[in-house]
SELUMTOR-460912 format. One record per residue (C-alpha): x, z, y. Coordinates in steps of 0.25 Angstrom, whole numbers, plus 5000, padded with zeros to 4 digits. Last residue first. Layout:
BEGIN
XZY;...
//
This chain:
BEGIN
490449494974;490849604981;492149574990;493349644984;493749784989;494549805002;495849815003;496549895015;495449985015;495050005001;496650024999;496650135012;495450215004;496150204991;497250284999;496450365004;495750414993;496950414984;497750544993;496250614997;495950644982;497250674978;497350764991;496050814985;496450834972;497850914976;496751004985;495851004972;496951054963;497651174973;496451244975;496051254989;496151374994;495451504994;494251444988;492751474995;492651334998;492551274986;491751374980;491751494971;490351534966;490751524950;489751464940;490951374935;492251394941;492351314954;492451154957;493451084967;493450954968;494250824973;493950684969;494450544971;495550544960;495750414960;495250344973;493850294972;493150204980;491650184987;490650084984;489350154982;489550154967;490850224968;490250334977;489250374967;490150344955;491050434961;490050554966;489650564951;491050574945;491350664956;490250754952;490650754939;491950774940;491650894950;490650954938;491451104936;491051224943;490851274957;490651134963;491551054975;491950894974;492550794983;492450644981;493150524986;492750394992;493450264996;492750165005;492950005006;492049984995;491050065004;490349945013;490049884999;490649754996;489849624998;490849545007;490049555019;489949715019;489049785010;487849885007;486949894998;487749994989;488050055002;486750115000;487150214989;488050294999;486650365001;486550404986;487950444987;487850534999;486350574992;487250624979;488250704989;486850784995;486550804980;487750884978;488750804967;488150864954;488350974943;487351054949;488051034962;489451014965;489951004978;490050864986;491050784994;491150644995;492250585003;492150455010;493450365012;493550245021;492650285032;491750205041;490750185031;490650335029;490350375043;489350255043;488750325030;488750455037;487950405049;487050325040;486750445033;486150545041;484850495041;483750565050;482950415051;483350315041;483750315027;484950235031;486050175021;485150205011;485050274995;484250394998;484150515003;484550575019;485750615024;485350715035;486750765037;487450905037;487250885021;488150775020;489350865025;490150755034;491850755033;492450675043;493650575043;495150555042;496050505032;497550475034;498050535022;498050685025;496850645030;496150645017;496750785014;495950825025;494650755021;494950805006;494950945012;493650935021;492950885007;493350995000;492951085010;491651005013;491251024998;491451164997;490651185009;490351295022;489251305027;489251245042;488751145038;487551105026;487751155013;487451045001;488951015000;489050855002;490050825011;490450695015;491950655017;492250545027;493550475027;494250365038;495550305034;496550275043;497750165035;498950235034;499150165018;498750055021;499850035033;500750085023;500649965013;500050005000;
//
């Protein structure tokens, strides 16, 4: 990669999907104020937006009309080159507000530019994950395939989790530090994220047939 590539800007933004609204504190706006920082250590700036602040309302359009708050995220989206999805576990699930990001992102599906391609093939995206016991795979998995079918790319290893000891109270937030794991995982995380970021940005993907 030649070094003009490799300092290219990029812009990020991480949505929050914790179902507590601001100013309570959250797991999942911890990790994903950490992976925003760690993102800038390789020339990433952006914003981090907690979903449930906003009036996002349900279904599977770009605009569901008067009150909705997601045309101004999705224009926040479309002018990044890297969105972060963060979510806690919940019943074994992603959170239901990080399910109605994904069923919102699904109008993209009918979207495209000129040559066919959807307006998010040029996007990477990454996932962050908080719970009290074991399901983070799962929930990754499941907010992959979501994020994949819209259009956006992976980077290996474009995860970072922290889950507590079954039917324990601990959370995220409450830790004395960050373990040692998940903060190497995030760097990881930020590290291949931004760097496929700056590919998709140097070379886009094929015209759609």
């Amino acid at each position: 990669m030649d070094t003009t590539t490799e300092t290219t800007p990029l812009r990020a933004v991480a949505l929050v999907c914790s179902l507590s609204p601001s100013p309570k504190r959250s797991s999942s706006q911890l990790l994903a104020e950490q992976v925003m920082a760690a993102l800038s250590d390789h020339g990433v700036t952006g914003k981090v937006i907690r979903i449930v602040d906003h009036d996002v309302k349900p279904g599977v359009g770009v605009d569901m009309g008067e009150g909705d708050a997601w045309p101004e995220i999705r224009d926040t989206i479309m002018g990044c080159d890297i969105l972060v999805l963060s979510t806690p576990i919940w019943l074994g699930h992603p959170s239901s507000l990080a399910q109605r990001v994904l069923e919102r992102l699904d109008a993209e599906l009918g979207e495209s530019d000129d040559e066919g391609r959807m307006l998010t093939y040029g996007k990477a995206a990454a996932v962050c994950v908080v719970g009290n016991e074991d399901g983070a795979h799962k929930v990754s998995a499941d907010l992959f395939q979501g994020l994949n079918d819209v259009g956006f790319s992976l980077a290996p290893n474009a995860v970072t989790y922290w889950v507590g000891e079954a039917m324990q109270g601990t959370d995220y937030q409450d830790l004395d530090k960050t373990p040692e794991k998940t903060a190497a995982t995030t760097q990881t995380l930020a590290a291949n994220t931004a760097h496929l970021a700056r590919l998709l940005k140097a070379a886009a993907y094929p015209p759609s047939p």
